[in-house]
C-alpha positions as protocol buffer text, in pm:
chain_id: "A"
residue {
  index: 1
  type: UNK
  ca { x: -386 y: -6109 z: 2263 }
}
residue {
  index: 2
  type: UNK
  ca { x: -273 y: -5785 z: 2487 }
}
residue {
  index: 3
  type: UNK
  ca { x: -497 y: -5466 z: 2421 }
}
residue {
  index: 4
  type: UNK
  ca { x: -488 y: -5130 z: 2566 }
}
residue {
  index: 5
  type: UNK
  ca { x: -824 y: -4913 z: 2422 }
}
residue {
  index: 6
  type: UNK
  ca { x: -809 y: -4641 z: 2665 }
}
residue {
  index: 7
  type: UNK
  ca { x: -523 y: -4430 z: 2665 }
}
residue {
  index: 8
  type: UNK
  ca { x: -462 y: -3984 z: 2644 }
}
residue {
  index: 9
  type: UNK
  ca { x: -196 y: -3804 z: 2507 }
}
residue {
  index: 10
  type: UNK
  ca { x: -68 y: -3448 z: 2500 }
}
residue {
  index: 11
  type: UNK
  ca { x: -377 y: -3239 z: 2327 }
}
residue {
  index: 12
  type: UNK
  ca { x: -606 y: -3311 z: 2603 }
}
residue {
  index: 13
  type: UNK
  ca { x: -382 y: -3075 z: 2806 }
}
residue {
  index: 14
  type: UNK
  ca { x: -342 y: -3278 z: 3132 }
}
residue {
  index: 15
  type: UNK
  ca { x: -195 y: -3600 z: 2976 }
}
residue {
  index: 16
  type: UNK
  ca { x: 176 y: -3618 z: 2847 }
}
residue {
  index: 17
  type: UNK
  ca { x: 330 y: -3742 z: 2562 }
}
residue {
  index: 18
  type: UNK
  ca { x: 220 y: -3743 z: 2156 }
}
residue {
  index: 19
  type: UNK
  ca { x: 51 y: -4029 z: 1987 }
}
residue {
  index: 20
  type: UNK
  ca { x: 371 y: -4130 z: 1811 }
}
residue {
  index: 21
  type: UNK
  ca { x: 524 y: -4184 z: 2151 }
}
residue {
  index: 22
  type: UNK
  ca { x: 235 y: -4399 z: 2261 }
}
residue {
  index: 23
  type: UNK
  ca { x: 248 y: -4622 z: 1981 }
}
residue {
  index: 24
  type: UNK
  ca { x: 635 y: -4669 z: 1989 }
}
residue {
  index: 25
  type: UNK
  ca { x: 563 y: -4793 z: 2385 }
}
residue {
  index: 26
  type: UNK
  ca { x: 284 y: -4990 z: 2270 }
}
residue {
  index: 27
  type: UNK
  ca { x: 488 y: -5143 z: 2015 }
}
residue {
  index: 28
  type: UNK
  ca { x: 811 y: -5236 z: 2262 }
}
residue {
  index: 29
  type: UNK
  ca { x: 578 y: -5353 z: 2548 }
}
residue {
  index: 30
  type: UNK
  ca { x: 384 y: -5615 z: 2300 }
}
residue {
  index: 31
  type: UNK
  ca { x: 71 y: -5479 z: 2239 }
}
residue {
  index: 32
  type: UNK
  ca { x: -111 y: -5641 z: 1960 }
}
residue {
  index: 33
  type: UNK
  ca { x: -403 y: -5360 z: 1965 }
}
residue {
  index: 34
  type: UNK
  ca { x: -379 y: -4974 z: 2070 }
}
residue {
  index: 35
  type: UNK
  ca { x: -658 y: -4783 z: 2143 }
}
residue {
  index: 36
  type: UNK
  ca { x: -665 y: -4395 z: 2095 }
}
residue {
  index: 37
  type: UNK
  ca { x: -914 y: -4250 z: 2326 }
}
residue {
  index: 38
  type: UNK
  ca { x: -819 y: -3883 z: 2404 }
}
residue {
  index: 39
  type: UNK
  ca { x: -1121 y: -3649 z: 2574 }
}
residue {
  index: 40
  type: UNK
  ca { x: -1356 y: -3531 z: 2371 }
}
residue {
  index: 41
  type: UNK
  ca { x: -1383 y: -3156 z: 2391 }
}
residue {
  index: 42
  type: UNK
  ca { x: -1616 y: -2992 z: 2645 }
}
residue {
  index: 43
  type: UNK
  ca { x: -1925 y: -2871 z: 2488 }
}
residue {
  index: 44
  type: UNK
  ca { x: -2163 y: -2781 z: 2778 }
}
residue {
  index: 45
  type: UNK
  ca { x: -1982 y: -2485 z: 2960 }
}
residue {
  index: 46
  type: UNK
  ca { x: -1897 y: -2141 z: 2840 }
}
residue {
  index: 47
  type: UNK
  ca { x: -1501 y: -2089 z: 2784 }
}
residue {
  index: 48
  type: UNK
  ca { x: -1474 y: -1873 z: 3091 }
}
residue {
  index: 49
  type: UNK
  ca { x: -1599 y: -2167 z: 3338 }
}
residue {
  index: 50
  type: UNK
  ca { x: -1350 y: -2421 z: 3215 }
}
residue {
  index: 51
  type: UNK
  ca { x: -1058 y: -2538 z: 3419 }
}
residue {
  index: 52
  type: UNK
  ca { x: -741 y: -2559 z: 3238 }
}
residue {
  index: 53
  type: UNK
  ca { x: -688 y: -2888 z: 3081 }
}
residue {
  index: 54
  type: UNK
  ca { x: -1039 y: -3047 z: 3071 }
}
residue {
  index: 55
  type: UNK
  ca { x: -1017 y: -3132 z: 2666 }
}
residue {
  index: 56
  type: UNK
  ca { x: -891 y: -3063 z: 2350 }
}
residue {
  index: 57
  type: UNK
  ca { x: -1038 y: -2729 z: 2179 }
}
residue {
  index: 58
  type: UNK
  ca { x: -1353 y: -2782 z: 1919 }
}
residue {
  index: 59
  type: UNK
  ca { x: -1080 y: -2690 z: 1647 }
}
residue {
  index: 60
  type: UNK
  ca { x: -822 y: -2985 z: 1752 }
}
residue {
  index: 61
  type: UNK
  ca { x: -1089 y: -3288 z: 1712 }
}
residue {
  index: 62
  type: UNK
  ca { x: -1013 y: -3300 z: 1329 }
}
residue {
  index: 63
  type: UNK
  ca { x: -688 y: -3289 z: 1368 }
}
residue {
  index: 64
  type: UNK
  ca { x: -654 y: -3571 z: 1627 }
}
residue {
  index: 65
  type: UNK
  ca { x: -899 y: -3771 z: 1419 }
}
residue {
  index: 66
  type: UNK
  ca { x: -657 y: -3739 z: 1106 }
}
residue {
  index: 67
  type: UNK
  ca { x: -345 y: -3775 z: 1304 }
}
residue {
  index: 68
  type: UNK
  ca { x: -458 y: -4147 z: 1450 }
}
residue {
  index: 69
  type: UNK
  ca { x: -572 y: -4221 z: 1091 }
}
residue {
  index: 70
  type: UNK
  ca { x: -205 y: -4128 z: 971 }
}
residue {
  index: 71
  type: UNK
  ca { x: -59 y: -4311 z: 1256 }
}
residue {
  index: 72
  type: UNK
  ca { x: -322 y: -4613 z: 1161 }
}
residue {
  index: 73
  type: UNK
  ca { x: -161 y: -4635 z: 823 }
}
residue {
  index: 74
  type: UNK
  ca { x: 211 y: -4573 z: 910 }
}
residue {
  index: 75
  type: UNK
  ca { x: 210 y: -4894 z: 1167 }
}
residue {
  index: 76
  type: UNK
  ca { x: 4 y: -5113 z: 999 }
}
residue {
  index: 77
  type: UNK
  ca { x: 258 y: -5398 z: 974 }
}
residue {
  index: 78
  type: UNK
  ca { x: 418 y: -5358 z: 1325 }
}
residue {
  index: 79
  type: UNK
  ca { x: 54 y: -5292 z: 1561 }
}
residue {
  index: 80
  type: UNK
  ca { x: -330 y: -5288 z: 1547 }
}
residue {
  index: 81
  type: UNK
  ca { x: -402 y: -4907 z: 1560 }
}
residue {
  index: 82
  type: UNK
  ca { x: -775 y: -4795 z: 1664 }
}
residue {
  index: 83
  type: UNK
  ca { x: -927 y: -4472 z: 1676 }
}
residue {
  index: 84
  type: UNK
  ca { x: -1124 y: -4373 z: 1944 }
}
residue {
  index: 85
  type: UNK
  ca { x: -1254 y: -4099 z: 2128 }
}
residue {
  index: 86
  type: UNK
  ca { x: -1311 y: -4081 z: 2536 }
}
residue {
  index: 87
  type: UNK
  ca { x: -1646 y: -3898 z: 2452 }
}
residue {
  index: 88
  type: UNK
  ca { x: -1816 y: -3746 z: 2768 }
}
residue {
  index: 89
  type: UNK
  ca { x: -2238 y: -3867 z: 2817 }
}
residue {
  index: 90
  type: UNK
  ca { x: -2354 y: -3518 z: 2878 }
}
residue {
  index: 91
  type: UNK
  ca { x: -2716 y: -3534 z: 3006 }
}
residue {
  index: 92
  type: UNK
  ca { x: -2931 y: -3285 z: 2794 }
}
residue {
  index: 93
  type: UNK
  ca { x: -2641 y: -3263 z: 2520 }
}
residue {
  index: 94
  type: UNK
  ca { x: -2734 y: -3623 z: 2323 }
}
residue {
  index: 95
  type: UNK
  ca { x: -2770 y: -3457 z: 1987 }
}
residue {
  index: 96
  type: UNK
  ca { x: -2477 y: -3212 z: 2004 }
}
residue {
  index: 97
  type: UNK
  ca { x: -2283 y: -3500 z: 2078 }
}
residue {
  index: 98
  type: UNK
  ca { x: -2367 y: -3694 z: 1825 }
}
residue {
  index: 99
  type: UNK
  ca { x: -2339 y: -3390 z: 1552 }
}
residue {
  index: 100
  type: UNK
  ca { x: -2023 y: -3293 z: 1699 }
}
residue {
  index: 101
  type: UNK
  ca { x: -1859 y: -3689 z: 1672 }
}
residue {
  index: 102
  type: UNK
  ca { x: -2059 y: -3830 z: 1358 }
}
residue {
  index: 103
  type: UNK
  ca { x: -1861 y: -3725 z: 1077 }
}
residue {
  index: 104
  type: UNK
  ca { x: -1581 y: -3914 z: 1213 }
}
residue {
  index: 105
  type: UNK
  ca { x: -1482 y: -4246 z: 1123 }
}
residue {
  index: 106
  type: UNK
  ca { x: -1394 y: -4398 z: 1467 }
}
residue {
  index: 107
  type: UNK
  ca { x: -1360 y: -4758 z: 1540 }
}
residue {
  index: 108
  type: UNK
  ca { x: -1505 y: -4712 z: 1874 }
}
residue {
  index: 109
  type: UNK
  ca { x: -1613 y: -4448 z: 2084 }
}
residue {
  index: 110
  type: UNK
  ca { x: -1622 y: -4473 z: 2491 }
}
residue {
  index: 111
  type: UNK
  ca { x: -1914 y: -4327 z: 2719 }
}
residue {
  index: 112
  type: UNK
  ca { x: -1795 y: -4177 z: 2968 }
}
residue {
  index: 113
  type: UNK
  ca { x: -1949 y: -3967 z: 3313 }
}
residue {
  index: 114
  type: UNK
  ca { x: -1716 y: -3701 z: 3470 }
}
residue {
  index: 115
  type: UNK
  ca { x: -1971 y: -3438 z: 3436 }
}
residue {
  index: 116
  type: UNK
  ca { x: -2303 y: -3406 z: 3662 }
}
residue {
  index: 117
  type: UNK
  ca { x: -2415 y: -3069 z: 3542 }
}
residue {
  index: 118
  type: UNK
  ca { x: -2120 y: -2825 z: 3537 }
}
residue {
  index: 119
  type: UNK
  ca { x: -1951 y: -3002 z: 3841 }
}
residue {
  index: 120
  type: UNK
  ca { x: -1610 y: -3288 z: 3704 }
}
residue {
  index: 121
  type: UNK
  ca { x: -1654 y: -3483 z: 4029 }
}
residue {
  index: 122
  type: UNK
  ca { x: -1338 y: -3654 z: 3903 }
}
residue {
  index: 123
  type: UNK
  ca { x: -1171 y: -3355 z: 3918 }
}
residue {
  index: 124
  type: UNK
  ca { x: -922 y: -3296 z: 4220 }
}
residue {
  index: 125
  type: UNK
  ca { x: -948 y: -2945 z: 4171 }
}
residue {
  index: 126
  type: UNK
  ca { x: -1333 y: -2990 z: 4218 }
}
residue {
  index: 127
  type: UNK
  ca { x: -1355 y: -3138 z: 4527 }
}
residue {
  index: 128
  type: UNK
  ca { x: -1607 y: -2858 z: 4686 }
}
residue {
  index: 129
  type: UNK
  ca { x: -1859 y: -3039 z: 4495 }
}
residue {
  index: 130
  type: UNK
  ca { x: -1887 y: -3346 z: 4751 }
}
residue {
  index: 131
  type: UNK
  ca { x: -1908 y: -3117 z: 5042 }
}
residue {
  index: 132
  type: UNK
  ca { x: -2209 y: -2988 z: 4855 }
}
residue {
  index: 133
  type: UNK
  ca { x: -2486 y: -3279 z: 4833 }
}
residue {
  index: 134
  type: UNK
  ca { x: -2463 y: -3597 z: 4972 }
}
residue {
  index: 135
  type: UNK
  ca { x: -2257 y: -3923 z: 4889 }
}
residue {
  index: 136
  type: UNK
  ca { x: -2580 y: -4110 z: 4831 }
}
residue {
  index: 137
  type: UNK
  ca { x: -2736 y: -3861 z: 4606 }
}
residue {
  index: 138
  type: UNK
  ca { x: -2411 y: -3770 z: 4415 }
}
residue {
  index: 139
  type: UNK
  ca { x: -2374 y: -4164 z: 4352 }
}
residue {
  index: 140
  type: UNK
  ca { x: -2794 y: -4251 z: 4241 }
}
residue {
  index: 141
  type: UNK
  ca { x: -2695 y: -3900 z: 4000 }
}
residue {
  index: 142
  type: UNK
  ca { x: -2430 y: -4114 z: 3881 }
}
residue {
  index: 143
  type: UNK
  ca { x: -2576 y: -4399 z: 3805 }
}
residue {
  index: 144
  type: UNK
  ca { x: -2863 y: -4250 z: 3626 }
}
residue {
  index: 145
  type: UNK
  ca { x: -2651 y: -4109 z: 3391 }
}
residue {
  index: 146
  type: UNK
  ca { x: -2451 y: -4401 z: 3291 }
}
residue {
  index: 147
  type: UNK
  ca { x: -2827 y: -4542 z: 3240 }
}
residue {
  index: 148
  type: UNK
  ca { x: -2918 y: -4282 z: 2997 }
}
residue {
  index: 149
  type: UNK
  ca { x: -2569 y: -4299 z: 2853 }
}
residue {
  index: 150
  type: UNK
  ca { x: -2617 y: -4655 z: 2774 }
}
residue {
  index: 151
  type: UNK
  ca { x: -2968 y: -4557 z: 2637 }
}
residue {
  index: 152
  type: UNK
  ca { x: -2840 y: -4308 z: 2400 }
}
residue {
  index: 153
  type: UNK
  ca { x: -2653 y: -4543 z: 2213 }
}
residue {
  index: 154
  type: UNK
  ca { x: -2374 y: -4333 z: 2110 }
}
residue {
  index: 155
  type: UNK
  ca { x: -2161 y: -4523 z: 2252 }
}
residue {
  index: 156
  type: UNK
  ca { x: -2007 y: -4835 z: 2219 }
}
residue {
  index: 157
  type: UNK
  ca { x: -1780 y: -4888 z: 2534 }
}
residue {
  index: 158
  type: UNK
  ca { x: -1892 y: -4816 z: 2892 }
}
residue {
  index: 159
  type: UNK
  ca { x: -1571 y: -4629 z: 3076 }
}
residue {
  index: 160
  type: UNK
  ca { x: -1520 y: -4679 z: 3460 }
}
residue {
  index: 161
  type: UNK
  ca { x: -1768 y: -4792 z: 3531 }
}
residue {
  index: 162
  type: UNK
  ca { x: -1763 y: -4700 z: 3899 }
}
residue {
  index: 163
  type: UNK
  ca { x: -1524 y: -4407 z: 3854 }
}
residue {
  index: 164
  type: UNK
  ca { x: -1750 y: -4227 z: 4085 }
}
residue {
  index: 165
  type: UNK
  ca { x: -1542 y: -4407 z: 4398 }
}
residue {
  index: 166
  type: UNK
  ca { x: -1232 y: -4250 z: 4272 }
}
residue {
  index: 167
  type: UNK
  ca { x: -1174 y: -4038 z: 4600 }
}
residue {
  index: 168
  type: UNK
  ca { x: -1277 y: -4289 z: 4812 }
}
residue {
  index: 169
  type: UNK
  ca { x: -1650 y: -4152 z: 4888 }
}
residue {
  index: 170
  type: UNK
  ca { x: -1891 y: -4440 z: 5006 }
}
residue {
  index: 171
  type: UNK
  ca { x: -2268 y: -4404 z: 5034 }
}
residue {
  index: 172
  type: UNK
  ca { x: -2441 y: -4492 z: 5341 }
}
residue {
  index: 173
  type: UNK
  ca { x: -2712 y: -4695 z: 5156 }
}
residue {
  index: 174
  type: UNK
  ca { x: -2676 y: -5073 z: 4963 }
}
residue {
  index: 175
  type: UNK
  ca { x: -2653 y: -4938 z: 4611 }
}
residue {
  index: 176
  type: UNK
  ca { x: -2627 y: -5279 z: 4463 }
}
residue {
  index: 177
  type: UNK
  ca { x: -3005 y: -5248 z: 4380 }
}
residue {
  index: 178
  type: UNK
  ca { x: -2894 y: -4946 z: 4137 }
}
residue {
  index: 179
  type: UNK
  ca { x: -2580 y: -5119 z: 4047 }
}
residue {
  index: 180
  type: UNK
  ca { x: -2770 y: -5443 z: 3923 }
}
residue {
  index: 181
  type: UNK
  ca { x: -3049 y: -5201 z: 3748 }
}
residue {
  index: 182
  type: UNK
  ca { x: -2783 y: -4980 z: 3528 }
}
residue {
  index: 183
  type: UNK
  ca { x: -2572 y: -5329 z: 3395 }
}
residue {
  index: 184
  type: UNK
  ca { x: -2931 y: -5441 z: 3293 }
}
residue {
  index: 185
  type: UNK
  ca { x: -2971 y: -5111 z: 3111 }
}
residue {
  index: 186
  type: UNK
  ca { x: -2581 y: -5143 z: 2977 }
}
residue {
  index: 187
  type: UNK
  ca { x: -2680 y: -5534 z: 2843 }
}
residue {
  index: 188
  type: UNK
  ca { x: -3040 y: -5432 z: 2681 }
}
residue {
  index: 189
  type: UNK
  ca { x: -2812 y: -5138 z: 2482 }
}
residue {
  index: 190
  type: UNK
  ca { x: -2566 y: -5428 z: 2362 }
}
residue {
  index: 191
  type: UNK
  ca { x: -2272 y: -5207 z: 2502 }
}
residue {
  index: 192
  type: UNK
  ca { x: -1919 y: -5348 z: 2627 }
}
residue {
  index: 193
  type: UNK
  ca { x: -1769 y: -5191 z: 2987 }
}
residue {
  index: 194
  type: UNK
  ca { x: -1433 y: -5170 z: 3000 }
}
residue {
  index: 195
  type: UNK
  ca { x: -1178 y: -5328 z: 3331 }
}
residue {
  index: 196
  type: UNK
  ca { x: -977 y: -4957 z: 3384 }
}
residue {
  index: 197
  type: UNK
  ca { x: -684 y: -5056 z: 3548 }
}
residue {
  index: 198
  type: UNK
  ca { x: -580 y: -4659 z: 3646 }
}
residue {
  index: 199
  type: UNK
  ca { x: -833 y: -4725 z: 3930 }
}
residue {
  index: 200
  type: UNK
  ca { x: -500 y: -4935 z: 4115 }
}
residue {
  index: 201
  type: UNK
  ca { x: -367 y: -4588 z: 4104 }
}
residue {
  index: 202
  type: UNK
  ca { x: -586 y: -4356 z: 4243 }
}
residue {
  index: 203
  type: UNK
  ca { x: -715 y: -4293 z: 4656 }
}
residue {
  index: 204
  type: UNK
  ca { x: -964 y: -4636 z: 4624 }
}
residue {
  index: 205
  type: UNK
  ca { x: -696 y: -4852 z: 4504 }
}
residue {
  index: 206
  type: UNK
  ca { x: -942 y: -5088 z: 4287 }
}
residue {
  index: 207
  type: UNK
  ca { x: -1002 y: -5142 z: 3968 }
}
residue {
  index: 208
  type: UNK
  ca { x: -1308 y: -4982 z: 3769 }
}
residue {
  index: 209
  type: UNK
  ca { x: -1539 y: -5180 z: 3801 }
}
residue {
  index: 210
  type: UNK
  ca { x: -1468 y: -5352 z: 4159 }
}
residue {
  index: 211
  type: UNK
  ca { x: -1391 y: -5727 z: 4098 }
}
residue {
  index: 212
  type: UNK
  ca { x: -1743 y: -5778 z: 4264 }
}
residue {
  index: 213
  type: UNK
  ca { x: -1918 y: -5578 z: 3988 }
}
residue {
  index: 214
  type: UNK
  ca { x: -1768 y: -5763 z: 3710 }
}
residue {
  index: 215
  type: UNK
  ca { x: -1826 y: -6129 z: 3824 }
}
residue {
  index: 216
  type: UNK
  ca { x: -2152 y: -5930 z: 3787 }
}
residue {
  index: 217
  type: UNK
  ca { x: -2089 y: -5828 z: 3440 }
}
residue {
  index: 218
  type: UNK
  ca { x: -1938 y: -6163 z: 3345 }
}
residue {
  index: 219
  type: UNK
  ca { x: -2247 y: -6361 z: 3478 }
}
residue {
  index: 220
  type: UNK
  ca { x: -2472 y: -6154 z: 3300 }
}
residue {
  index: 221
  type: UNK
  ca { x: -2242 y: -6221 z: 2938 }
}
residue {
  index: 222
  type: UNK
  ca { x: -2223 y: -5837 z: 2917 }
}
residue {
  index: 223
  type: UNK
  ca { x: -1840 y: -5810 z: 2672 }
}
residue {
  index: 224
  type: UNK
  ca { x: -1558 y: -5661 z: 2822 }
}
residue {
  index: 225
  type: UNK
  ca { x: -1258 y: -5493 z: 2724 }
}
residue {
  index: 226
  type: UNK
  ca { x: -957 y: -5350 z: 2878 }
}
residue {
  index: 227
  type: UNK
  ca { x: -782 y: -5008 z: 2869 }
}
residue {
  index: 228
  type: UNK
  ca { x: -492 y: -4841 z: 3100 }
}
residue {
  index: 229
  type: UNK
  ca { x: -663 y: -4556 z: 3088 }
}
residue {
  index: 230
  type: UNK
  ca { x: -295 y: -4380 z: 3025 }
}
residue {
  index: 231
  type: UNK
  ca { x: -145 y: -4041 z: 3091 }
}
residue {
  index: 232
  type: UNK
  ca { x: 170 y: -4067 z: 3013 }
}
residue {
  index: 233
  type: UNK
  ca { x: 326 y: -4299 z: 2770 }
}
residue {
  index: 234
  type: UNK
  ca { x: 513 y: -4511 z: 3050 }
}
residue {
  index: 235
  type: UNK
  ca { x: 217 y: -4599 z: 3200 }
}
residue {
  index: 236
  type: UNK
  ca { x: 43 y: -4828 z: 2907 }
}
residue {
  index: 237
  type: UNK
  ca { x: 201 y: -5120 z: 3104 }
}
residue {
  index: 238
  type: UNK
  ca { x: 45 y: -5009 z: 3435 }
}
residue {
  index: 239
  type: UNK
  ca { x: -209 y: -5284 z: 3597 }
}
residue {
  index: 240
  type: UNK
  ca { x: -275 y: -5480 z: 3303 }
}
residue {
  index: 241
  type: UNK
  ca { x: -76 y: -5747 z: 3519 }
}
residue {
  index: 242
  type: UNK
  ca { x: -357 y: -5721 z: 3721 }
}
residue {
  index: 243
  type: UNK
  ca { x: -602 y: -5675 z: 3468 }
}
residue {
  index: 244
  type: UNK
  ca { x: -492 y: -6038 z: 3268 }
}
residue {
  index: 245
  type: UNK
  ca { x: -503 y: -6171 z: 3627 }
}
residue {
  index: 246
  type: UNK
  ca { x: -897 y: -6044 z: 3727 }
}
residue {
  index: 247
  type: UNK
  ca { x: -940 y: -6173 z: 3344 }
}
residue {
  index: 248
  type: UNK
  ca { x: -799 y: -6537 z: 3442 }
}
residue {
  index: 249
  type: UNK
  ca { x: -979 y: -6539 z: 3768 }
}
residue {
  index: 250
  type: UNK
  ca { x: -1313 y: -6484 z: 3637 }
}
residue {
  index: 251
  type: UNK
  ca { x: -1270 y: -6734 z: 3369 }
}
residue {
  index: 252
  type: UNK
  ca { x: -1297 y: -6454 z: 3100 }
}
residue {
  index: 253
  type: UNK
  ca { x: -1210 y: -6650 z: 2722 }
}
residue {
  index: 254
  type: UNK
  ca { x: -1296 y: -6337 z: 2487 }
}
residue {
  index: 255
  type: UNK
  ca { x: -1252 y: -5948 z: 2507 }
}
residue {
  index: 256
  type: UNK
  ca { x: -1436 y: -5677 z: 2304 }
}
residue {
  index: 257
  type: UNK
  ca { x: -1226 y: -5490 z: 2055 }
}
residue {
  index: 258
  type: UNK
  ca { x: -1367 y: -5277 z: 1784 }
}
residue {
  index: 259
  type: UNK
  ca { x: -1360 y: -5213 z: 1392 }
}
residue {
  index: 260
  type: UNK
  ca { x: -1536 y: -4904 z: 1236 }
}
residue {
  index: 261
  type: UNK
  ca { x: -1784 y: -4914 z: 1537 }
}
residue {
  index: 262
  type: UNK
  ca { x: -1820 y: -5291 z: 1468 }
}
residue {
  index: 263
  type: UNK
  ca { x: -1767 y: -5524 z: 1791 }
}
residue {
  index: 264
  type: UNK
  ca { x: -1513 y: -5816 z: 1768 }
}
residue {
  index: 265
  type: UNK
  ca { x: -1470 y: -6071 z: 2032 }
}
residue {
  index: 266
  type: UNK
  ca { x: -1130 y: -6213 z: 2055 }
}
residue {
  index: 267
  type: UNK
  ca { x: -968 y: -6482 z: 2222 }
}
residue {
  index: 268
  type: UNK
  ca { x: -733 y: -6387 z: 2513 }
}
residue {
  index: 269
  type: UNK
  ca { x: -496 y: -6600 z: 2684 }
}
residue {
  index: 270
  type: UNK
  ca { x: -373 y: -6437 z: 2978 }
}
C-alpha cells in the first residue's frame, strides 16, 4: 500500500499545479491513496501583515473543499482520494479554528506549527525572526505548541514534527527531555505524526521527524503515516524511497490513513 496524505497545489499561492494534475501523477506513479492537504487560510493577522502566498483566501476554502469532493467522486475506480486540510495550530485561535473548519466534511485534518505569534519561522522570507530570540527558546516555544496542538484535539495528524530544524538551527541545550514530554502529550490525544519526506529537501537534509525521534514514536505505538509534503506535482514521488526504507528499518507493519476523520491502520509492505 503506497500513500501520499500531505501534498499543496496551486490555491495556496506558493505551490504549483491544480488538484487534477496531482491526482493524474498520483495515479501514473502507483499511489493507492492521495491525500489533499492544501494550507488552511491565515486567520490570525490583518490582510496588510501577510506575505504573499501564505494560504488560500477565507472565500477559496469552500471551493477547495468541493473541488476534492468532485475529484473524490470522478476517480473513484482508478485511486483512493482523501480530503484534507494542512490546518495551522494557532495558539489563542482554538475555537476560530474549529468554527472556521467544522462544517467541512474532511477525512482528516493535519496540525500543523509554522506560526509562533505573527512570526512563519518556516518562512525564508522570515528569517529576521531567529536573529531575534534564541535557538533554545524559539525551539521550547515550539514544542509547547505542538503540545497544546495535540491537546486541542482538532486534529488528527501531527505534521513535521520537528519542522522547526528546517534551516538548520540547533539549540545549545539536550531537548530530548521536551521531545520525550510532547510525543507523550501526542499519544494521550490518540493522534498519528506523519514521516515528511520534504525534510530530504530542505538546509537539514533529514526527514521530519529525525529517524531517532521516530524509533521514539514507534516504541511508544504512537500510528504513523506518510506524506511528500508536495509543491509541485512532480514531486509526489520525492523521498518516499526513503520513507518505505525508514518504514522497513524500523520494522513498521501498519500506517495511519483516514476516513471521515475515522483512523484506519493498514498493512504496508515496503
Amino acid at each position: 500500500m503506497l500513500i501520499d496524505y500531505h501534498t499543496h497545489h496551486e490555491r495556496c499561492g506558493h505551490a504549483e499545479g491544480t488538484m487534477r494534475e496531482y491526482i493524474e501523477k498520483a495515479i501514473e506513479i502507483g499511489l493507492h491513496q492521495l491525500g489533499l492537504s492544501d494550507h488552511m487560510p491565515v486567520i490570525h493577522m490583518a490582510r496588510e501583515k501577510l506575505l504573499p502566498g501564505l494560504g488560500m483566501e477565507i472565500h477559496e476554502l469552500e471551493e477547495y473543499v468541493q473541488e476534492a469532493i468532485d475529484f473524490k467522486k470522478e476517480y473513484k475506480n482508478d485511486i483512493d482520494i482523501k480530503v484534507g486540510l494542512e490546518a495551522d495550530y494557532i495558539r489563542g485561535y482554538e475555537e476560530k479554528i474549529e468554527e472556521l473548519l467544522s462544517p467541512y466534511p474532511f477525512d482528516y485534518l493535519i496540525g500543523s506549527v509554522h506560526f509562533l505569534g505573527e512570526w512563519d519561522f518556516s518562512d525564508s522570507r522570515q528569517m529576521d525572526g531567529w536573529r531575534n530570540k534564541s535557538v533554545d527558546d524559539i525551539y521550547l516555544d515550539y514544542y509547547t505548541a505542538i503540545r497544546e496542538a495535540a491537546e486541542s484535539k482538532l486534529y488528527d495528524i501531527v505534521g513535521h514534527f520537528d519542522v522547526i530544524k528546517k534551516y538548520g538551527h540547533v539549540p545549545k541545550n539536550n531537548i530530548e527531555p521536551i521531545i520525550n514530554q510532547t510525543l507523550q502529550v501526542i499519544k494521550a490525544n490518540d493522534m498519528a505524526v506523519e514521516i515528511n519526506t520534504s525534510g530530504l529537501f530542505k538546509v537539514v537534509k533529514e526527514v521530519f521527524p529525525a529517524p531517532s525521534i521516530i524509533k521514539k514514536i514507534v516504541e511508544q505505538n504512537i500510528p504513523l503515516t506518510l506524506g511528500s509534503d508536495s509543491h509541485k506535482p512532480e514531486q509526489l514521488q520525492r523521498g518516499l524511497e526513503e520513507g518505505k526504507k525508514i518504514i522497513k528499518e524500523l520494522g513498521i507493519k501498519d500506517l495511519a490513513t483516514f476516513n471521515q476523520r475515522r483512523r484506519i491502520m493498514i498493512s504496508v509492505n515496503p
